[in-house]
C-alpha positions in Angstrom: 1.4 12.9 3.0 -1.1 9.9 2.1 -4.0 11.5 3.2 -3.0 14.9 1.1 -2.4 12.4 -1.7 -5.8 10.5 -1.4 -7.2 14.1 -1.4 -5.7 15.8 -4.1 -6.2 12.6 -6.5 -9.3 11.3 -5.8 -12.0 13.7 -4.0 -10.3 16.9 -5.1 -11.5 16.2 -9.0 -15.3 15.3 -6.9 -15.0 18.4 -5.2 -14.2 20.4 -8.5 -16.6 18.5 -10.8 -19.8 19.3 -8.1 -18.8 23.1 -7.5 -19.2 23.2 -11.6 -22.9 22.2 -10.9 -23.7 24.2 -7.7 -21.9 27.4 -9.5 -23.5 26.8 -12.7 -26.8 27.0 -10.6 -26.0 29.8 -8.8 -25.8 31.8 -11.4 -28.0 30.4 -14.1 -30.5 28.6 -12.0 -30.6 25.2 -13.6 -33.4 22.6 -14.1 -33.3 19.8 -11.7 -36.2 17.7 -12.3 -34.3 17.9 -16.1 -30.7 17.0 -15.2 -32.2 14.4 -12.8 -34.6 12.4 -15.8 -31.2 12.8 -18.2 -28.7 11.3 -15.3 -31.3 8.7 -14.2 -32.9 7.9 -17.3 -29.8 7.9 -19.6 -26.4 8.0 -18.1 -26.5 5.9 -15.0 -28.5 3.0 -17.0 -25.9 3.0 -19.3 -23.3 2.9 -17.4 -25.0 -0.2 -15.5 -26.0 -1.7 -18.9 -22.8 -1.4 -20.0 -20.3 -2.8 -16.8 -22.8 -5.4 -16.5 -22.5 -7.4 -19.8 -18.9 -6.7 -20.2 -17.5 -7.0 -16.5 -15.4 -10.1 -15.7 -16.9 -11.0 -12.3 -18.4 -14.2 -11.3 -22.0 -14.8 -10.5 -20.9 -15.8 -7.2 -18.9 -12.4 -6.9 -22.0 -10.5 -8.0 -24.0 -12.2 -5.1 -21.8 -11.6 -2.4 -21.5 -8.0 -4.0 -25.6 -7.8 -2.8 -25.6 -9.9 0.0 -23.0 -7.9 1.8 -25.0 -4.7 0.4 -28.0 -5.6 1.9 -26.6 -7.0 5.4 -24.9 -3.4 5.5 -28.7 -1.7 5.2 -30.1 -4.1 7.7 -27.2 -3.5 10.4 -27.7 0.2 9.7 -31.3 0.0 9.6 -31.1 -1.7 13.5 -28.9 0.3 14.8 -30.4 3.5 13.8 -33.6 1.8 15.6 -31.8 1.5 18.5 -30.2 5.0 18.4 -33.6 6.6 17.7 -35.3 4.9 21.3 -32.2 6.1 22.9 -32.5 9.4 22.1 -36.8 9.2 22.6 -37.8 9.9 18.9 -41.0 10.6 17.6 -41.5 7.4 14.9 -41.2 10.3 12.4 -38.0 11.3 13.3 -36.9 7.6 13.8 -38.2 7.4 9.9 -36.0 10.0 8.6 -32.8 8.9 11.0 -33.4 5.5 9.6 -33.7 6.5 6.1 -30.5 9.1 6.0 -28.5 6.6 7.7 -29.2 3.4 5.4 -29.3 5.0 1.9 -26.3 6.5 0.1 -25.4 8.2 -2.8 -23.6 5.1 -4.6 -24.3 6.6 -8.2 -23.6 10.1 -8.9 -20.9 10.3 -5.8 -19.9 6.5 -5.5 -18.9 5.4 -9.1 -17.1 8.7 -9.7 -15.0 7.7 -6.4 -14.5 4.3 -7.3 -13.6 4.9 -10.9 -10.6 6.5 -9.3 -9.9 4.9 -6.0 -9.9 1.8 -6.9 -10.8 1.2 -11.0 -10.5 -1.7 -12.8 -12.5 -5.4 -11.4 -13.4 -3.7 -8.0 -14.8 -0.9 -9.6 -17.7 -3.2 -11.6 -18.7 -4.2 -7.8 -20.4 -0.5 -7.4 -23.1 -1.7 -10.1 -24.3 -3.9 -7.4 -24.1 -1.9 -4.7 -26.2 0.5 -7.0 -28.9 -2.4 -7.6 -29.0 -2.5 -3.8 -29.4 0.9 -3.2 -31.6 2.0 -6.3 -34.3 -1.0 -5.5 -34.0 -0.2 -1.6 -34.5 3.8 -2.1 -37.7 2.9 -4.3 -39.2 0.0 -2.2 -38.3 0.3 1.9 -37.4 3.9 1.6 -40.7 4.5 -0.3 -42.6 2.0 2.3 -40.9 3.7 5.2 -42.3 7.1 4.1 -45.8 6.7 2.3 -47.0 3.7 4.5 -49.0 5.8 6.8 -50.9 7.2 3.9 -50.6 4.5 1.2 -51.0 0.3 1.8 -50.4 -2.7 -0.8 -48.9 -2.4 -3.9 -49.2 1.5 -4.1 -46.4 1.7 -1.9 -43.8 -0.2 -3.9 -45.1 0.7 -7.7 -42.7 3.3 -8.1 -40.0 0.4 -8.3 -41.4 -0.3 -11.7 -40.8 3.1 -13.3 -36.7 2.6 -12.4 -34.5 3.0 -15.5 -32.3 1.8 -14.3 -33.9 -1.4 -12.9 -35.0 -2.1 -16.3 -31.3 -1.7 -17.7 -30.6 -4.8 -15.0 -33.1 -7.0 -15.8 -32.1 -6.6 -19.7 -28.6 -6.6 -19.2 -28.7 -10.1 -17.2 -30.9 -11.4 -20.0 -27.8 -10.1 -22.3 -25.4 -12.4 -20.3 -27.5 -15.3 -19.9 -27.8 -15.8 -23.6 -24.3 -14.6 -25.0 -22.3 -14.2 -22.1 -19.8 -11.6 -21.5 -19.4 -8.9 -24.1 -15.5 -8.2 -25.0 -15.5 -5.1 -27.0 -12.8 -3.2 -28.5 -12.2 -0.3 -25.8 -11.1 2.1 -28.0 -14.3 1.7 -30.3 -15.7 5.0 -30.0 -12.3 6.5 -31.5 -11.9 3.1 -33.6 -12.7 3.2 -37.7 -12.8 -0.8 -37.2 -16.4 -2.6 -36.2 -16.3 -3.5 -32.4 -15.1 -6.5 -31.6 -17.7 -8.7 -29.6 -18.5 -12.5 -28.2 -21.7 -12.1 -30.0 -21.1 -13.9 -33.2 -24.8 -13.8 -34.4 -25.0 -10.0 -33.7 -21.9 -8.9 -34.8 -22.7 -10.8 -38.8 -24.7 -7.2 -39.4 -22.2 -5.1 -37.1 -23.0 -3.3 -33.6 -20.9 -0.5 -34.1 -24.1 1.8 -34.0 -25.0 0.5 -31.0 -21.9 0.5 -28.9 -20.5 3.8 -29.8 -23.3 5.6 -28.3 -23.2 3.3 -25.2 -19.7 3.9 -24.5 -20.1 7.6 -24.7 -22.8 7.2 -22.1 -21.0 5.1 -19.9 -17.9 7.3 -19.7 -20.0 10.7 -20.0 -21.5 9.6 -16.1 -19.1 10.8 -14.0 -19.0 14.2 -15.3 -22.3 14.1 -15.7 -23.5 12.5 -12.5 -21.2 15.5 -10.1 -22.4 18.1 -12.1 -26.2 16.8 -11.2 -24.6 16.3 -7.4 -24.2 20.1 -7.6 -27.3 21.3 -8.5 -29.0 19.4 -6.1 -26.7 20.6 -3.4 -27.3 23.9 -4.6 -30.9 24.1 -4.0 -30.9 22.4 -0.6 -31.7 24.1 2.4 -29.2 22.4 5.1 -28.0 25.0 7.2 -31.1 24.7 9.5 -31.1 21.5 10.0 -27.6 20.6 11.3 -28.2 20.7 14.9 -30.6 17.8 14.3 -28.4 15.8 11.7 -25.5 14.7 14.6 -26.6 11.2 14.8 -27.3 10.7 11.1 -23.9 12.1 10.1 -22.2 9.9 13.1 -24.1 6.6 11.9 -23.9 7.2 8.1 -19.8 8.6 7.8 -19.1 6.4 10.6 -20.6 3.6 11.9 -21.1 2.7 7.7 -17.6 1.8 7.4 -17.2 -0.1 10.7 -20.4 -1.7 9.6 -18.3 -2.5 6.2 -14.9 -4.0 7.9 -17.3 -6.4 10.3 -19.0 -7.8 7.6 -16.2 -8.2 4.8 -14.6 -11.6 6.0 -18.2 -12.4 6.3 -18.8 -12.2 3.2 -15.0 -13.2 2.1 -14.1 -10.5 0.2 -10.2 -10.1 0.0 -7.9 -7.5 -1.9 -9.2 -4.8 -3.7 -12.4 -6.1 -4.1 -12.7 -5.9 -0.1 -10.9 -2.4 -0.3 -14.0 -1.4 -2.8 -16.7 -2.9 -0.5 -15.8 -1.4 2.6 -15.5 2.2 0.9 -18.9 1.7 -0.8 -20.3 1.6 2.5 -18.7 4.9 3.5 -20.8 7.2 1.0 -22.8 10.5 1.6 -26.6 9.7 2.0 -28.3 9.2 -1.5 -30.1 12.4 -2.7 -33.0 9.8 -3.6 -34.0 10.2 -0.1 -34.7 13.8 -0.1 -36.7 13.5 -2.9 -38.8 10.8 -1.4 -39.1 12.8 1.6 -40.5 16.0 -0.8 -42.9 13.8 -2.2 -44.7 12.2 0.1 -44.4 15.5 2.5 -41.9 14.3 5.0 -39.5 16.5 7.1 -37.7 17.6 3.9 -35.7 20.3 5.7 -34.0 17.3 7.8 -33.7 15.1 4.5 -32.1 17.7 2.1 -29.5 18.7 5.3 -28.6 15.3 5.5 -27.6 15.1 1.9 -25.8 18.1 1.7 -23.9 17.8 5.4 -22.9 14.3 4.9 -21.3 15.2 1.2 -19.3 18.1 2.8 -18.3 16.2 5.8 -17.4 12.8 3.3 -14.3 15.0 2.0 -12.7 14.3 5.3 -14.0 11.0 6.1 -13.6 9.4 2.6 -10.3 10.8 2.2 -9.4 9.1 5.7 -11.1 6.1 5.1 -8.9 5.4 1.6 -5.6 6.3 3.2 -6.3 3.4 5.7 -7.5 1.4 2.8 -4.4 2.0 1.1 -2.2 1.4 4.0 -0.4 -1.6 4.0 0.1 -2.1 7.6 -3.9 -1.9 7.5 -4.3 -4.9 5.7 -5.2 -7.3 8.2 -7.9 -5.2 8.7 -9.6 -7.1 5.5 -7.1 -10.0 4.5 
């Protein structure tokens, strides 16, 4: 009954919300190099811009949040190594195992998850994990794949066109100089002036600013699994699943053992270690089969991982926050 619980409440709506995209491509054929730029460009930086400056956590909280993010890649990143000379890979292959295995989809599939798995202080941790995995995608996934043709700075330049790395960088500015924003939740519904901790700002109002923020940040999730659709849509995975067993095993799998090893590492307790250990359970990132089309890889493999992880995550997610949700479990994380 837990498990049909966790389903029906929290990846049923996912499930329902991407089908809208995949059917709305099926039969329209949508543009997705457009719904892309808009959930890149618009909605995901505003939702980061937004949990950043008003989220509660402490500086020490957000570090652990990327430390334990980052230990996850390298772990995965070494084991996927080690899995690859095992199984006598060509460095190609070993490249595209590596880069399924360590990059997942922790924006348009993660903060939709969170928001209803675990929402409220644990959910503001995904913004970090999202940092992580944004900068990685766009630096060592990019290096990993255009290294053989491209050397220097070429390889990591794309880091700087990032929206949503720019929405970090200004939003941390934000909080260094005012601190935590505190406004009125129900602004975008409110007649009154939102109500902020920026007393300078707030002497010529901010209301015109905030209300279209907020509808940003809240229009993501819809937006985001629509996008997750459409991409899903026009993959081509069926192919490429006899090849994908070790990906699928290391990123659905070994992710989340990965996650409970290094969360009393990182002394994360509660929720907030609930949240952490799920972020690490995620479908691989679409990002990388984009990378892989541009710089020519073995897109076939890349766009299967994608779409046979996010089919196979219904089951595995759905596990993984029934045990997370169990208290008998809970020694599991303290």
């Amino acid at each position: 009954m837990l498990i049909f619980t966790v389903f029906a409440q929290v990846l049923l709506p996912i499930l329902i919300m991407f089908s809208a995209g995949w059917a709305l491509d099926r039969k329209w054929g949508v543009d997705l190099a457009t719904v892309v730029k808009l959930n890149l460009n618009l909605f995901v930086p505003a939702f980061i811009f937004y949990e950043l400056t008003t989220t509660r956590l402490s500086g020490n909280e957000a570090l652990r949040a990327v430390g334990y993010t980052v230990s996850v890649v390298v772990v995965l990143f070494a084991i996927a190594a080690l899995v690859a000379r095992f199984t006598k890979a060509t460095r190609e292959q070993t490249r595209s195992l590596q880069i399924a295995s360590i990059f997942y989809n922790s924006a348009n599939y993660g903060i939709p998850l969170m928001h209803l798995a675990f929402p409220g202080p644990a959910e503001a941790l995904q913004v970090f994990v999202i940092l992580v995995q944004n900068i990685g995608n766009f630096t060592l996934g990019v290096f990993l794949l255009s290294s053989a043709k491209h050397t220097g700075f070429r390889a990591f330049a794309p880091i700087f066109r990032q929206t949503s790395v720019w929405a970090v960088i200004i939003a941390l500015i934000v909080r260094a100089i005012f601190g935590p924003i505190t406004p009125d939740m129900d602004v975008a519904v409110s007649e009154n002036t939102a109500t902020l901790s920026w007393p300078i700002l707030d002497m010529v109002g901010m209301r015109w600013l905030w209300v279209p923020l907020k509808y940003f940040h809240d229009g993501l999730v819809a937006v985001a699994l629509v996008t997750l659709g459409v991409q899903l849509s026009k993959s081509k995975a069926g192919a490429a699943l006899p090849r994908l067993r070790w990906a699928l095993v290391l990123r659905l799998l070994v992710g989340p053992l990965v996650g409970f090893a290094l969360v009393r590492v990182f002394q994360f307790h509660g929720d907030l270690a609930k949240a952490m250990i799920l972020s690490t359970s995620f479908p691989t990132a679409v990002n990388t089969a984009l990378i892989a089309h541009e710089f020519k890889a073995d897109t076939e493999y890349a766009s299967g991982a994608v779409f046979w992880s996010t089919i196979f995550s219904m089951f595995t997610v759905t596990a993984l926050i029934a045990l997370l949700r169990w208290p008998a479990a809970a020694w599991l994380w303290g």
